[in-house]
C-alpha positions in Angstrom: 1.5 -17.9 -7.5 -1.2 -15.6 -5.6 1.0 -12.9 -4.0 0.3 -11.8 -0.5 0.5 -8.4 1.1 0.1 -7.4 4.0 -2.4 -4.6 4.0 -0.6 -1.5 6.3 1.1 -4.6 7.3 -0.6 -6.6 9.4 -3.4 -4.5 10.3 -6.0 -6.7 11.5 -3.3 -7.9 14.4 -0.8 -4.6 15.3 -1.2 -1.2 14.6 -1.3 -0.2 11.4 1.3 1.6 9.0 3.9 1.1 11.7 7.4 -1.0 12.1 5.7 -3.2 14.5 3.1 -3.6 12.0 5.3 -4.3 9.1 7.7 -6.6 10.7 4.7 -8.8 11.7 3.5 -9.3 8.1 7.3 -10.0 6.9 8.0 -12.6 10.0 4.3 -14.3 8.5 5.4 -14.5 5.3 3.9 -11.9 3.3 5.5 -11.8 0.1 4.7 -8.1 0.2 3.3 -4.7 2.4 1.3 -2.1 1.4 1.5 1.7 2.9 0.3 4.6 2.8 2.5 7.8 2.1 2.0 11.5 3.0 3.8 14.7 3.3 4.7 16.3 6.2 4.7 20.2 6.6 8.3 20.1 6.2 8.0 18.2 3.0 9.0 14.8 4.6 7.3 11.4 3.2 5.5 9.8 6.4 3.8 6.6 5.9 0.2 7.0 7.8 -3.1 6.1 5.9 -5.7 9.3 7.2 -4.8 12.6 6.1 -5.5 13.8 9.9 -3.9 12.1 12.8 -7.0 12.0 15.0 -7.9 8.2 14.2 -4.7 6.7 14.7 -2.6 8.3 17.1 -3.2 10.2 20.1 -3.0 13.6 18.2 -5.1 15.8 16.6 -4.8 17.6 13.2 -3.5 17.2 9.7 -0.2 15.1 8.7 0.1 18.5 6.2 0.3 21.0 9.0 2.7 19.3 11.5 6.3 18.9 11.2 8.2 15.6 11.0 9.2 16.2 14.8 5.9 16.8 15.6 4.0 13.7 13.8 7.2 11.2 15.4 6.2 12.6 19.3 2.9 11.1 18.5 1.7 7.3 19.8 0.4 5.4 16.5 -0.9 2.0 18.7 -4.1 3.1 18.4 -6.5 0.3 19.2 -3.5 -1.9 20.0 -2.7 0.1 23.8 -3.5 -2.9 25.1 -0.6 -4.6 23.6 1.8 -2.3 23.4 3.2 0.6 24.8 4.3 3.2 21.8 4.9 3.2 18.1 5.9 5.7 16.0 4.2 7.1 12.7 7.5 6.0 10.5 9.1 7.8 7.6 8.8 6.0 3.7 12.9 6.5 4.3 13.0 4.3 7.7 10.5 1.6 6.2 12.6 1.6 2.7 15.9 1.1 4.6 14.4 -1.5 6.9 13.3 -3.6 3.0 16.2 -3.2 1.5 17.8 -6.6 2.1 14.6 -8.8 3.0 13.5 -9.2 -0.4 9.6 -8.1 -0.1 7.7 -6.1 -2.3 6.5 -2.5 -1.2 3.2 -1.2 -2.3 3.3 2.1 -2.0 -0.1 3.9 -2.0 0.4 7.7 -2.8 -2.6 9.4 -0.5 -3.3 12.7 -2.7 -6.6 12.1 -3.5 -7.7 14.6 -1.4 -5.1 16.9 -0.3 -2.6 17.3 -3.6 1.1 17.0 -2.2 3.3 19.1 -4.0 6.3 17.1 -5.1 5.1 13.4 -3.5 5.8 11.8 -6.5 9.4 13.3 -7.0 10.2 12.9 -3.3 9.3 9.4 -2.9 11.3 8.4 -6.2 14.5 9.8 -5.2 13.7 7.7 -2.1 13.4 4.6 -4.1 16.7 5.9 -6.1 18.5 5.8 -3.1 17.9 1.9 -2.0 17.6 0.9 -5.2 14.5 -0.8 -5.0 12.6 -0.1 -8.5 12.5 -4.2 -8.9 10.1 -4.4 -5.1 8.1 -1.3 -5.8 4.6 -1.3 -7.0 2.6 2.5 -6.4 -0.7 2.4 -6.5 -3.4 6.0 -6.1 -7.0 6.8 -5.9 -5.3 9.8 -7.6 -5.2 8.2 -11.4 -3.2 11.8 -12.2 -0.4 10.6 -10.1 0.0 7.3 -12.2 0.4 9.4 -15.0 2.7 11.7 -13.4 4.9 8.7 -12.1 4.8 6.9 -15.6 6.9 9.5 -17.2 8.9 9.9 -14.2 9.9 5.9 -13.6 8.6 3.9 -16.4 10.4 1.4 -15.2 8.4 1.1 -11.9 5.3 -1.2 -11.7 2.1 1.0 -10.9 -2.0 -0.2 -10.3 -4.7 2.3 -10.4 -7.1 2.1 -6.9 -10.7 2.4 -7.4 -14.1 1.6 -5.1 -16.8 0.9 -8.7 -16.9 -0.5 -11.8 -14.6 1.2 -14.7 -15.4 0.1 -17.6 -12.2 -2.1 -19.2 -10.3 -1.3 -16.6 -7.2 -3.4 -17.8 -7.2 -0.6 -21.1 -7.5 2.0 -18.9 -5.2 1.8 -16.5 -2.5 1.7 -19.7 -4.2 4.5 -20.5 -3.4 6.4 -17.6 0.4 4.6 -17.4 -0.5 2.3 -14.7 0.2 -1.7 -16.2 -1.9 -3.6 -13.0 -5.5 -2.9 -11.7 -6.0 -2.8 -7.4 -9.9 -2.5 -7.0 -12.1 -3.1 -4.0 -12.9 -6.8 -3.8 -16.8 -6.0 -3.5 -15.9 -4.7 -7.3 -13.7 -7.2 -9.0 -16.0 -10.1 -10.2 -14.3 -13.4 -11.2 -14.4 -12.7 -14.8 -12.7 -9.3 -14.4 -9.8 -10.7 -12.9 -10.0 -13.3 -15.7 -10.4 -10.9 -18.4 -7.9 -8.3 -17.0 -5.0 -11.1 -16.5 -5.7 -13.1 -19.8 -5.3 -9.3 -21.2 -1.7 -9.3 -19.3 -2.7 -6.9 -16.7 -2.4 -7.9 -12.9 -5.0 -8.0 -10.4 -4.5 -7.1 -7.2 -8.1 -6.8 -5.1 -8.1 -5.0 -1.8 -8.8 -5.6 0.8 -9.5 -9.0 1.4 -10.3 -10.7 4.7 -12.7 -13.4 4.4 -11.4 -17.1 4.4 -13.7 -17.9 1.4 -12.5 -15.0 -1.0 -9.0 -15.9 -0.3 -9.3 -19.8 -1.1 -11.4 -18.4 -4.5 -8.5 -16.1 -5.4 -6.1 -18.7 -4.9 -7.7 -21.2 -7.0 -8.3 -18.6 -10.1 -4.4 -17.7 -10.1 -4.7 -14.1 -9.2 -1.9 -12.0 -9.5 -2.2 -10.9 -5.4 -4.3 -9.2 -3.4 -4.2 -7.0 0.3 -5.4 -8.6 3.1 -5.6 -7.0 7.1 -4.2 -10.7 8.5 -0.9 -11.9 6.3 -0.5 -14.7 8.6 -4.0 -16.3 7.7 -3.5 -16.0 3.9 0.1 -17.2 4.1 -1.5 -20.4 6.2 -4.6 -21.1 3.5 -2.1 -21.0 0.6 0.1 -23.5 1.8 
């Protein structure tokens, strides 16, 4: 069966990488959620997609140059103030310890592509370590180094190399690099990719997928999953 995941939860509907957000996609049905983790500037994984704050939240700045204290003071509802009234940017450890008993998968999207975290990958392991949650875990980077750093680290943890254009077998590379699924932009994952890559045993997971039409397709081919802004919608068409 097609898994579904909530992309930053249910981003199309609340604000995005937040409880409020997450909660939604789980009470839909999502069989999964997707976020985004940083560091703070005291070394603390915070889930929040841009590496600055200016988009999102009613701050300005990096994520890497405030404090945890600092990032939590800020309002994430972005363009949800109509809606509600305040949400915090939450920590990987309050979102982990919110999963721990609902069953979901976590896609956990390590955002060091651009600014290179010393540590992420350690720090959000022993996270995992602590719940216990290697079996609901799947981590997934632009950053194909951090696959490789995480393979060695948890090889027992599912991880999916990200990328926007065509790699060339990209269900042999991302063994390659560690990784043992593939999580490319729909506009470049052709039907006979994901049929190639899955009859090759590799998962495909395309991101992020909106359109009514792409989803039914999806569903009928048998792929593994994909991310979609509006859980509740996919949830509805698979049924």
């Amino acid at each position: 069966m097609t898994k579904i995941f909530g992309h930053r939860g249910s981003a199309g509907t609340h604000p995005e990488n937040t409880m409020i957000s997450f909660e939604q996609a789980y009470i839909d049905g999502a069989d999964g959620i997707e976020l985004d983790v940083q560091l703070s500037k005291d070394g603390i994984p915070v889930v929040i997609h841009d590496e600055k704050v200016d988009r999102t939240t009613n701050g300005k700045g990096f994520v890497k140059d405030m404090k945890l204290k600092e990032l939590q003071k800020l309002n994430a509802v972005y363009k949800f103030a109509d809606q509600y009234k305040a949400a915090a940017i939450p920590t990987l450890d309050q979102v982990l310890n919110w999963a721990k008993n609902k069953g979901i998968l976590i896609n956990i999207e390590l955002k060091n592509g651009i600014i290179a975290y010393e540590g992420l990958e350690e720090k959000v392991v022993e996270l995992i370590d602590k719940y216990d949650l290697h079996s609901k875990i799947i981590f997934s980077s632009f950053n194909h180094y951090s696959i490789a750093k995480l393979h060695k680290l948890v090889p027992d943890i599912d991880k999916a190399v990200l990328y926007m254009e065509g790699i060339y077998k990209p269900w042999e590379y991302t063994k390659w690099v560690g990784g043992n699924g593939i999580h490319p932009s729909i506009k470049a994952c052709p039907t006979v990719l994901i049929e190639q890559s899955q009859k090759a045993g590799v998962p495909v997971r395309p991101f992020t997928v909106n359109d009514k039409k792409v989803m039914k397709k999806l569903f009928e081919i048998n792929c593994a999953g994909f991310f979609t802004d509006y859980p509740k919608i996919a949830v509805q068409l698979r049924k």
